[in-house]
mmCIF file of the N, C-alpha and C atoms, coordinates in Angstrom:
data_MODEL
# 
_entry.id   MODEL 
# 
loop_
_atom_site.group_PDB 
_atom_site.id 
_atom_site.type_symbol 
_atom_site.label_atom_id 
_atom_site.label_alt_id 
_atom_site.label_comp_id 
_atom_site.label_asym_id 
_atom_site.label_entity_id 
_atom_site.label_seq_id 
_atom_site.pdbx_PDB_ins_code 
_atom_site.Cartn_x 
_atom_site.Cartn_y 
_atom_site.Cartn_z 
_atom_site.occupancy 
_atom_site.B_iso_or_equiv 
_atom_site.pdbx_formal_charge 
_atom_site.auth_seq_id 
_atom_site.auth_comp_id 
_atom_site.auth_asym_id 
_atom_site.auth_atom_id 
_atom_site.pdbx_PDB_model_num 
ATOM 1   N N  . UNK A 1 1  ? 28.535  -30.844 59.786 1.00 0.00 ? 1  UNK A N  1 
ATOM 2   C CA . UNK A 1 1  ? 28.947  -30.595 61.138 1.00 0.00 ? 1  UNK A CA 1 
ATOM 3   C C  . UNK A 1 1  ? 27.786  -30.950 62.055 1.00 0.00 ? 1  UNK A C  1 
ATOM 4   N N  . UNK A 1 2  ? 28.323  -31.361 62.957 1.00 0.00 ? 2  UNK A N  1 
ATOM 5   C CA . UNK A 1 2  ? 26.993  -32.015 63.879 1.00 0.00 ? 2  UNK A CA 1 
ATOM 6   C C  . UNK A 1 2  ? 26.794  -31.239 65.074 1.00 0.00 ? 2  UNK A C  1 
ATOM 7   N N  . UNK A 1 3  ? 25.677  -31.038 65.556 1.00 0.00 ? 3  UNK A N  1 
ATOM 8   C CA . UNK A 1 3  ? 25.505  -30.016 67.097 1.00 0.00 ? 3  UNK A CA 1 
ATOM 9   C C  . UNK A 1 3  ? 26.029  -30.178 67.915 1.00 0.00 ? 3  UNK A C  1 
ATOM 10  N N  . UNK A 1 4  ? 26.198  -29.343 68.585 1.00 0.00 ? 4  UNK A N  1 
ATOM 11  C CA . UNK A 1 4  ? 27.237  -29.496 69.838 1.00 0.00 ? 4  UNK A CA 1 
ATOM 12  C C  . UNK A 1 4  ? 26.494  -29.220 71.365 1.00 0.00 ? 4  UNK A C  1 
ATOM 13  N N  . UNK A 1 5  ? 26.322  -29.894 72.510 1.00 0.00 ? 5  UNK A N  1 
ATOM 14  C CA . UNK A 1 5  ? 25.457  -29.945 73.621 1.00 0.00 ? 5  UNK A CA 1 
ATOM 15  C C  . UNK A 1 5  ? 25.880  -28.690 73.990 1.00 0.00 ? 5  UNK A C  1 
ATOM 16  N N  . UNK A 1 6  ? 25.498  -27.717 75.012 1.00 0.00 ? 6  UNK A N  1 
ATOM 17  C CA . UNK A 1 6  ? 25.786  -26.229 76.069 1.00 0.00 ? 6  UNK A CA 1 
ATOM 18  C C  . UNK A 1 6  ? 26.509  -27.123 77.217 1.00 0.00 ? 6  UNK A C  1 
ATOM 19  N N  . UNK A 1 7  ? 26.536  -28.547 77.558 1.00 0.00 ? 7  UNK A N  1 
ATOM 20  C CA . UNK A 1 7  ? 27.383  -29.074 78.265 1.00 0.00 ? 7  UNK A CA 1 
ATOM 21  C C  . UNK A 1 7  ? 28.473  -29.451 77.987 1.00 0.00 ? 7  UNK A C  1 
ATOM 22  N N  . UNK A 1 8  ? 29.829  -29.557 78.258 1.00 0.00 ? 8  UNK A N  1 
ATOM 23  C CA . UNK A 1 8  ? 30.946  -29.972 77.552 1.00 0.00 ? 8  UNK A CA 1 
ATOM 24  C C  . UNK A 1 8  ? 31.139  -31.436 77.990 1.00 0.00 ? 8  UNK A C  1 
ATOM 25  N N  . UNK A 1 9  ? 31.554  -32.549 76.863 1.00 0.00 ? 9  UNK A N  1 
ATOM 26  C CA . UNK A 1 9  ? 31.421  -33.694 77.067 1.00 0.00 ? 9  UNK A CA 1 
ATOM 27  C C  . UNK A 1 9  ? 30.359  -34.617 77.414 1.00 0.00 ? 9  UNK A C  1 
ATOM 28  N N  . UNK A 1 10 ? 29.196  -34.122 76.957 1.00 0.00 ? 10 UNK A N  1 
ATOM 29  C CA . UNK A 1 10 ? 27.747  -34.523 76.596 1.00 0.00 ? 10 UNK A CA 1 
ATOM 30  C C  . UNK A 1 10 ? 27.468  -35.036 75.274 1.00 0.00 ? 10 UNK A C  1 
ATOM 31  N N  . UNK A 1 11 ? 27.602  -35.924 74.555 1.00 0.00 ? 11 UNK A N  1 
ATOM 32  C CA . UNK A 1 11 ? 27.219  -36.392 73.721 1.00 0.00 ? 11 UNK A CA 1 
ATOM 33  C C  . UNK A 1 11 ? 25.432  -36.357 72.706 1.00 0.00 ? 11 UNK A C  1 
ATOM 34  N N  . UNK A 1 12 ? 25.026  -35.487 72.141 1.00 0.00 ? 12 UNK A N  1 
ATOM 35  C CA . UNK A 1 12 ? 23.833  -35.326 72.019 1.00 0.00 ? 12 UNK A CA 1 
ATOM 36  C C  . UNK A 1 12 ? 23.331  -36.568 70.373 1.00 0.00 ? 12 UNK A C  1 
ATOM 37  N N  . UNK A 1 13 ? 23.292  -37.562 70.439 1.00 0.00 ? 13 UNK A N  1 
ATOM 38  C CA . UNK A 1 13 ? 22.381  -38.463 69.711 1.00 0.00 ? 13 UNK A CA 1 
ATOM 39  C C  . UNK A 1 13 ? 21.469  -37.407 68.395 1.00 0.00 ? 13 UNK A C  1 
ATOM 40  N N  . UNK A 1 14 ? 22.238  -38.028 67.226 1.00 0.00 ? 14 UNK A N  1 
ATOM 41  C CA . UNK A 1 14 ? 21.740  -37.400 65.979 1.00 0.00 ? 14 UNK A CA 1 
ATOM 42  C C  . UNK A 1 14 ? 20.257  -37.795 66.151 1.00 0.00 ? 14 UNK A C  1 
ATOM 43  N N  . UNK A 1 15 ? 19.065  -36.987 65.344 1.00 0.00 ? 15 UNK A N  1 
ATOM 44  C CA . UNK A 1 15 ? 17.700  -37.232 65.161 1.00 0.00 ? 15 UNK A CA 1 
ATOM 45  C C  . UNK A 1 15 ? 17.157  -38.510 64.251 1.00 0.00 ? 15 UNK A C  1 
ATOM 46  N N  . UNK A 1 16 ? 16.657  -39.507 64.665 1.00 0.00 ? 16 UNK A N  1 
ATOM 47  C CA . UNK A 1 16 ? 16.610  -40.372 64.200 1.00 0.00 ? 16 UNK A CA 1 
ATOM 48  C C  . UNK A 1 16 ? 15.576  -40.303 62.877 1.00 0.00 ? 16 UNK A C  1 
ATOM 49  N N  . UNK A 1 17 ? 15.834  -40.807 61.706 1.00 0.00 ? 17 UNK A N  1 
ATOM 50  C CA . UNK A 1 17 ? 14.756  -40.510 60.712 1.00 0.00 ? 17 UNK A CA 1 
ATOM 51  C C  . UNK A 1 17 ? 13.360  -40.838 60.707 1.00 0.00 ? 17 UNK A C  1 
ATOM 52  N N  . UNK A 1 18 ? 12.914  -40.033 60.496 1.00 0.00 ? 18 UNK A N  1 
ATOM 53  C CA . UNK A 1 18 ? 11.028  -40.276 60.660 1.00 0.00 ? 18 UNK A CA 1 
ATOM 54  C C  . UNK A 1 18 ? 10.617  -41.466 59.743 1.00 0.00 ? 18 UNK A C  1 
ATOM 55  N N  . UNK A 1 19 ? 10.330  -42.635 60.578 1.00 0.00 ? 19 UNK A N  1 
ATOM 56  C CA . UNK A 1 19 ? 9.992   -43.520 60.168 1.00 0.00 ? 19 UNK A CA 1 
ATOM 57  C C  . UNK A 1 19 ? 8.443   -43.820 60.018 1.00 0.00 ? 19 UNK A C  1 
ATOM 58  N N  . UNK A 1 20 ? 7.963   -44.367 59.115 1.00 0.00 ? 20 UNK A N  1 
ATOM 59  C CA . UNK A 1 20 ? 6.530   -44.747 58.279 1.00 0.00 ? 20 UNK A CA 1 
ATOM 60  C C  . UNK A 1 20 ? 5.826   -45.669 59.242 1.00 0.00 ? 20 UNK A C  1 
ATOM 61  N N  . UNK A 1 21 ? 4.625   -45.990 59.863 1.00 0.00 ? 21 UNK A N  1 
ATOM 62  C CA . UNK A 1 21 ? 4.206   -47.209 59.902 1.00 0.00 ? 21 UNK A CA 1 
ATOM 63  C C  . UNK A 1 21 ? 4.172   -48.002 58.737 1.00 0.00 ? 21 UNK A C  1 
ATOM 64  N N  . UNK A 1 22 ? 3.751   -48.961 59.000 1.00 0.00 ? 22 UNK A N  1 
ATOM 65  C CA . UNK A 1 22 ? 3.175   -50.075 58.006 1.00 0.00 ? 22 UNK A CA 1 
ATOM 66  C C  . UNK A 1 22 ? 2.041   -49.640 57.453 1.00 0.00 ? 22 UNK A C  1 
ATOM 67  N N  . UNK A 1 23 ? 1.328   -49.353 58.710 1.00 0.00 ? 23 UNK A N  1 
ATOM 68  C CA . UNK A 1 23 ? -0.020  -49.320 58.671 1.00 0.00 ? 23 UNK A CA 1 
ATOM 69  C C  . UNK A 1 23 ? -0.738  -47.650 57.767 1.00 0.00 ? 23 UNK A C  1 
ATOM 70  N N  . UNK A 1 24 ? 0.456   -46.898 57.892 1.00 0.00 ? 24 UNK A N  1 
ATOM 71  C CA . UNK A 1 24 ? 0.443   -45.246 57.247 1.00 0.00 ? 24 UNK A CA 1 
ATOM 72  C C  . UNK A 1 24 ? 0.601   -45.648 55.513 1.00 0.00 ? 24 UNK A C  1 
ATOM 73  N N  . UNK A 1 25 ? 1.473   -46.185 55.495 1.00 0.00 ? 25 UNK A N  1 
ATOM 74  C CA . UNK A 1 25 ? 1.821   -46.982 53.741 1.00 0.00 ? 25 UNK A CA 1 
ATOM 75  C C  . UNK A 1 25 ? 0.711   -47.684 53.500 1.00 0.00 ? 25 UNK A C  1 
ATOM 76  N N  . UNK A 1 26 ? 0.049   -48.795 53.500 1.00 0.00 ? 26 UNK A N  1 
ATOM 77  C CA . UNK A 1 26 ? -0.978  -49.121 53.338 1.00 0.00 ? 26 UNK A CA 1 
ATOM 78  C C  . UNK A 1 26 ? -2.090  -48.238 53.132 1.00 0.00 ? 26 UNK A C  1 
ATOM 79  N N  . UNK A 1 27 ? -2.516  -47.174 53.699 1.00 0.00 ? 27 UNK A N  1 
ATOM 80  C CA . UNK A 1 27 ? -3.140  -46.321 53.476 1.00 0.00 ? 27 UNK A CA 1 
ATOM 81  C C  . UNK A 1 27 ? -3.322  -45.590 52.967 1.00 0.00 ? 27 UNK A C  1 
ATOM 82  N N  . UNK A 1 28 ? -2.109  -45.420 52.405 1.00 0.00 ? 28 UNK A N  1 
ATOM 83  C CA . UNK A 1 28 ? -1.923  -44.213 51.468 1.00 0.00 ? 28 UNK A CA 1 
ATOM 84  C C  . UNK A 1 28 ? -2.064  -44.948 50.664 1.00 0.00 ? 28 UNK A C  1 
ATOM 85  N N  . UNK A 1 29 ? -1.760  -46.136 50.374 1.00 0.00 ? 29 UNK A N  1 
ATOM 86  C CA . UNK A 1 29 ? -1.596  -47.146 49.084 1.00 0.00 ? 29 UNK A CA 1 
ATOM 87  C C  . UNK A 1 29 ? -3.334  -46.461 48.706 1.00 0.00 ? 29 UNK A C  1 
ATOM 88  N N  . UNK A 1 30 ? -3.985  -47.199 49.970 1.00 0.00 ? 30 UNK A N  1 
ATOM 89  C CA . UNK A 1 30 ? -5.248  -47.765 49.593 1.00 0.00 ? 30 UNK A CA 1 
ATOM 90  C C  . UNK A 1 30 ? -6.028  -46.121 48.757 1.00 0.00 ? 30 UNK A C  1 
ATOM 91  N N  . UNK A 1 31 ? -5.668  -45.055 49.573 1.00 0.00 ? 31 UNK A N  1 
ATOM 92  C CA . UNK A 1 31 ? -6.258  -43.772 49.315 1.00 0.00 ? 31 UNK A CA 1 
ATOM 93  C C  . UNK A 1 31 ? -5.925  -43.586 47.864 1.00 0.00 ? 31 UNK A C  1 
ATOM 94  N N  . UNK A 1 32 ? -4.344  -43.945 47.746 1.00 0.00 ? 32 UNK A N  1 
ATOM 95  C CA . UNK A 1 32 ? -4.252  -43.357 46.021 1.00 0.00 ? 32 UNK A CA 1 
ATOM 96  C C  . UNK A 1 32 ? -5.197  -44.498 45.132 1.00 0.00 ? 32 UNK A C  1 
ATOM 97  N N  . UNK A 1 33 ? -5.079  -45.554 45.032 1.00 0.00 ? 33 UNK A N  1 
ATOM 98  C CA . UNK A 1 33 ? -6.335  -46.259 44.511 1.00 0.00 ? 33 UNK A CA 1 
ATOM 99  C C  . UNK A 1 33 ? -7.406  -45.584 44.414 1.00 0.00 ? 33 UNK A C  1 
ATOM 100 N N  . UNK A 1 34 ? -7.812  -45.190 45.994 1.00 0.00 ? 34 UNK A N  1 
ATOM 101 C CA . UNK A 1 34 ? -9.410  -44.980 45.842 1.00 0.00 ? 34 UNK A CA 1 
ATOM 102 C C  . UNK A 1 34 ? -9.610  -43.793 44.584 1.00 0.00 ? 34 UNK A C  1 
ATOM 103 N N  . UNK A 1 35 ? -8.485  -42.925 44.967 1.00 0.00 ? 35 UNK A N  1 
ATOM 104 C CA . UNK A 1 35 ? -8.566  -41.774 44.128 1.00 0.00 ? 35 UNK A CA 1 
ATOM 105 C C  . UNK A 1 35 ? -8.405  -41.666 42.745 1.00 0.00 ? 35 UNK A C  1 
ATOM 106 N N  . UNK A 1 36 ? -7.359  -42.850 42.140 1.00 0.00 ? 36 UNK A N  1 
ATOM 107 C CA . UNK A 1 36 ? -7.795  -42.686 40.678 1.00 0.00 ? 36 UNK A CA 1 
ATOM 108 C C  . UNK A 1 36 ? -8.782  -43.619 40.644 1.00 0.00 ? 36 UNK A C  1 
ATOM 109 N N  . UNK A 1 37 ? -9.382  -44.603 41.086 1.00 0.00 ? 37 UNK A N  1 
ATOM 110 C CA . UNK A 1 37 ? -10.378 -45.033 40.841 1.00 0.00 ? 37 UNK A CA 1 
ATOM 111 C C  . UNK A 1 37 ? -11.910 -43.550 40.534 1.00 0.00 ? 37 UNK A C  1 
ATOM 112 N N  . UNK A 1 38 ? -12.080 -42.964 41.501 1.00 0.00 ? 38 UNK A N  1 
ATOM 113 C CA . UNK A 1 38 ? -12.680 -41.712 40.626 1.00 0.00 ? 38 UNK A CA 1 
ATOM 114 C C  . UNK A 1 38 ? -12.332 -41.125 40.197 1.00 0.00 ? 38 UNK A C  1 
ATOM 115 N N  . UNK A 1 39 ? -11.351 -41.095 39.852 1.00 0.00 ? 39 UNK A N  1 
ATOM 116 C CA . UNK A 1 39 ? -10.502 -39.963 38.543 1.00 0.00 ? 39 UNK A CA 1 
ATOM 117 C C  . UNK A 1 39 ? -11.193 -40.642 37.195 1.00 0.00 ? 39 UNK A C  1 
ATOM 118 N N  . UNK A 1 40 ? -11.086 -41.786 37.291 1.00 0.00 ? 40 UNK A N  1 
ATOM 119 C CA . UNK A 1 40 ? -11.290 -42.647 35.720 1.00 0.00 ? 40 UNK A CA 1 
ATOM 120 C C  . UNK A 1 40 ? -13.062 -43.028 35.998 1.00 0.00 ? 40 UNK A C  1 
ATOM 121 N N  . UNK A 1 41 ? -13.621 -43.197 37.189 1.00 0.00 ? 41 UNK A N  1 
ATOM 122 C CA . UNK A 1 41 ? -15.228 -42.817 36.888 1.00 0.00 ? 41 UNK A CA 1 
ATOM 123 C C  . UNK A 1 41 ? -15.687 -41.392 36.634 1.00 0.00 ? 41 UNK A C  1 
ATOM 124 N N  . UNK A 1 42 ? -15.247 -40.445 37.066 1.00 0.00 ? 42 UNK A N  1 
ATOM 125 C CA . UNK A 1 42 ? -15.336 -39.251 36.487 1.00 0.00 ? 42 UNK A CA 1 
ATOM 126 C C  . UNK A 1 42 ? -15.038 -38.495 35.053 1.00 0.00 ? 42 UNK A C  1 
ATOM 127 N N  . UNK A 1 43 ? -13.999 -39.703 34.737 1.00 0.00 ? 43 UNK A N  1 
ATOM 128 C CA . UNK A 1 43 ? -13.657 -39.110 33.417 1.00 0.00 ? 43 UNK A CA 1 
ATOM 129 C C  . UNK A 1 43 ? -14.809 -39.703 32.382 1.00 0.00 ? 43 UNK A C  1 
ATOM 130 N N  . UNK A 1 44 ? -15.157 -41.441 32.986 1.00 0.00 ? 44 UNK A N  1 
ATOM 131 C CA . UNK A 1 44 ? -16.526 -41.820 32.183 1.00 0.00 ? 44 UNK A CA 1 
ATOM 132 C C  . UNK A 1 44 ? -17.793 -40.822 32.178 1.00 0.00 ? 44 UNK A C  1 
ATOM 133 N N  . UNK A 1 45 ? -18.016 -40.699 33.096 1.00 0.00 ? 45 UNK A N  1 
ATOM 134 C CA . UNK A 1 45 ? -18.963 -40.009 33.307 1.00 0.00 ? 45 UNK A CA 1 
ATOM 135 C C  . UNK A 1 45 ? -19.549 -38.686 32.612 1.00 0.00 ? 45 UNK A C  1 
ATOM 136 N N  . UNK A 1 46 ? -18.161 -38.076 32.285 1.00 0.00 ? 46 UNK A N  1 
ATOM 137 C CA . UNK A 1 46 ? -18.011 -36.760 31.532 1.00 0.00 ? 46 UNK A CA 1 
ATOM 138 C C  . UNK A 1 46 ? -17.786 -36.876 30.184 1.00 0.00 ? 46 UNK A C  1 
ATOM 139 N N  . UNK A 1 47 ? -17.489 -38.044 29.377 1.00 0.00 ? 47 UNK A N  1 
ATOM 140 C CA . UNK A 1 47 ? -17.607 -38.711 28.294 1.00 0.00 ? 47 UNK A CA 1 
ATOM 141 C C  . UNK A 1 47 ? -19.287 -39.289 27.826 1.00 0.00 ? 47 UNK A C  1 
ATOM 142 N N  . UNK A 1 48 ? -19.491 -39.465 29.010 1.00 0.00 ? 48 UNK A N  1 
ATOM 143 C CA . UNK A 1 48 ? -21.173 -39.750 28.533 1.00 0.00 ? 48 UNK A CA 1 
ATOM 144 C C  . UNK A 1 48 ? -21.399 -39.135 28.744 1.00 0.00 ? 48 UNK A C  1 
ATOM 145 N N  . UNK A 1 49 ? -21.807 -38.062 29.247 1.00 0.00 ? 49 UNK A N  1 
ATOM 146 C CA . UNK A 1 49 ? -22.575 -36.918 29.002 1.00 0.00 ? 49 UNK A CA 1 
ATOM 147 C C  . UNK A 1 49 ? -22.398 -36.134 28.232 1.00 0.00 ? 49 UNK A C  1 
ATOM 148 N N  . UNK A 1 50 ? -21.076 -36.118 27.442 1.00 0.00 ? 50 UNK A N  1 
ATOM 149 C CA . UNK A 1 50 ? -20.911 -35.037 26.114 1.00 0.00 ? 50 UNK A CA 1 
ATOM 150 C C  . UNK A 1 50 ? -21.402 -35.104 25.133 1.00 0.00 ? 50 UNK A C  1 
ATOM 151 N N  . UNK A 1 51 ? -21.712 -36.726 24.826 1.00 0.00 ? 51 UNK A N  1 
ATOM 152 C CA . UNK A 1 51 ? -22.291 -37.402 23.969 1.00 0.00 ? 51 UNK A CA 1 
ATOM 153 C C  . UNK A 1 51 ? -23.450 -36.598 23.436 1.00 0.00 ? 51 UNK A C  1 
ATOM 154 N N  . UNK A 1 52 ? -24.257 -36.485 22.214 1.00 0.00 ? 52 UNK A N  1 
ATOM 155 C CA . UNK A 1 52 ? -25.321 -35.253 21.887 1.00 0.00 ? 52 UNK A CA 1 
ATOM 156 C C  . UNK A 1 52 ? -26.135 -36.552 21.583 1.00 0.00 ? 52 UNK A C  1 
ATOM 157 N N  . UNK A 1 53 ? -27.470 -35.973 22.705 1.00 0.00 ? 53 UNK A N  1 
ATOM 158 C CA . UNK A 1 53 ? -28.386 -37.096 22.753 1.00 0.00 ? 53 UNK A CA 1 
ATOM 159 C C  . UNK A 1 53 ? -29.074 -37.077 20.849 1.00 0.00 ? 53 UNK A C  1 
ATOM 160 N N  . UNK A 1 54 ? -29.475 -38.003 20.650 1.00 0.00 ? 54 UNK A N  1 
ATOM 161 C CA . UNK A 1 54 ? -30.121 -38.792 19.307 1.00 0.00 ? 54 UNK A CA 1 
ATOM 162 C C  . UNK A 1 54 ? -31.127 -37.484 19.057 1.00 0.00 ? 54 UNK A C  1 
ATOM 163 N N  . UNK A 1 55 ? -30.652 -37.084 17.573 1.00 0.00 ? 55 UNK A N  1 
ATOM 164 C CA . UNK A 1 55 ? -31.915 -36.349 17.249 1.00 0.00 ? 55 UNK A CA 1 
ATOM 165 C C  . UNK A 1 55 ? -33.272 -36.706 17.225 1.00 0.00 ? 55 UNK A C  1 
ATOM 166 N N  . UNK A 1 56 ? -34.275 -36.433 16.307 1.00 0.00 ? 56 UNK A N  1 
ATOM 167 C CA . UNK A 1 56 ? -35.555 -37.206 16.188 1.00 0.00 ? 56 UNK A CA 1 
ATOM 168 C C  . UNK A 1 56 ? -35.126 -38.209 14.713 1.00 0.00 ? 56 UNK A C  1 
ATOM 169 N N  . UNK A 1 57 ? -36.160 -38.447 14.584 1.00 0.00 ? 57 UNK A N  1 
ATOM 170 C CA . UNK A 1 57 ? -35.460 -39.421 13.236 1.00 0.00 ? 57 UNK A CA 1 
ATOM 171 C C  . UNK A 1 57 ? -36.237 -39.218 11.708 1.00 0.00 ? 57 UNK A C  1 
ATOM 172 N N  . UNK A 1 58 ? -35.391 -38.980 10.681 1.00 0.00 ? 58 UNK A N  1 
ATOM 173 C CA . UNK A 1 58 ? -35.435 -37.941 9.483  1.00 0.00 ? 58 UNK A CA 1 
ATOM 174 C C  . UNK A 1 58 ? -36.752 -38.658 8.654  1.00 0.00 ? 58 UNK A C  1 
ATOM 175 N N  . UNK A 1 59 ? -37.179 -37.999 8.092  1.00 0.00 ? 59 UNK A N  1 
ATOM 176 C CA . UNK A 1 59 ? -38.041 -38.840 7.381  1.00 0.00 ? 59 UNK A CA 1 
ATOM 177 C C  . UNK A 1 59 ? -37.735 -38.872 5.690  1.00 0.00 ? 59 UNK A C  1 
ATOM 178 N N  . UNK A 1 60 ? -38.290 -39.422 4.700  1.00 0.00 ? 60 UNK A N  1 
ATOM 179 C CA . UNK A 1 60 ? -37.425 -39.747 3.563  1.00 0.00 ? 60 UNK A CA 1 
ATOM 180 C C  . UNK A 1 60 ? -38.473 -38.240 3.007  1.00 0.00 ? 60 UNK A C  1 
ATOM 181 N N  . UNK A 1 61 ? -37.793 -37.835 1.884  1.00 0.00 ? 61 UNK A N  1 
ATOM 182 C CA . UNK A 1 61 ? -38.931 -36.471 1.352  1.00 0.00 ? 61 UNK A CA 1 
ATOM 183 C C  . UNK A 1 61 ? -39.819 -37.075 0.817  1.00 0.00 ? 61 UNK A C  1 
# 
């Protein structure tokens, strides 16, 4: 059911859908990139460092 004006025989124009720039899409494009781009340097990062640095080195008895 659609709204009805407080004037009678006023026609009130449905809300038009919220439309995107170009320029808003692009951006977001670019942001989600940026963001897994450090998702996956962070995940390196935390992979090398778990790593257990080199003991000393054994000697034969």
């Amino acid at each position: 059911m659609t709204r009805q004006s407080s004037k009678p025989g006023v026609n009130v124009p449905p809300r038009a859908a919220h439309s995107v720039p170009a320029s808003d899409v692009q951006t977001g494009t670019d942001l989600l990139a940026l963001r897994a781009q450090l998702a996956r340097a962070e995940k390196a990062a935390r992979r090398a460092q778990a790593a257990p640095p080199p003991g000393p080195p054994r000697r034969p008895p």
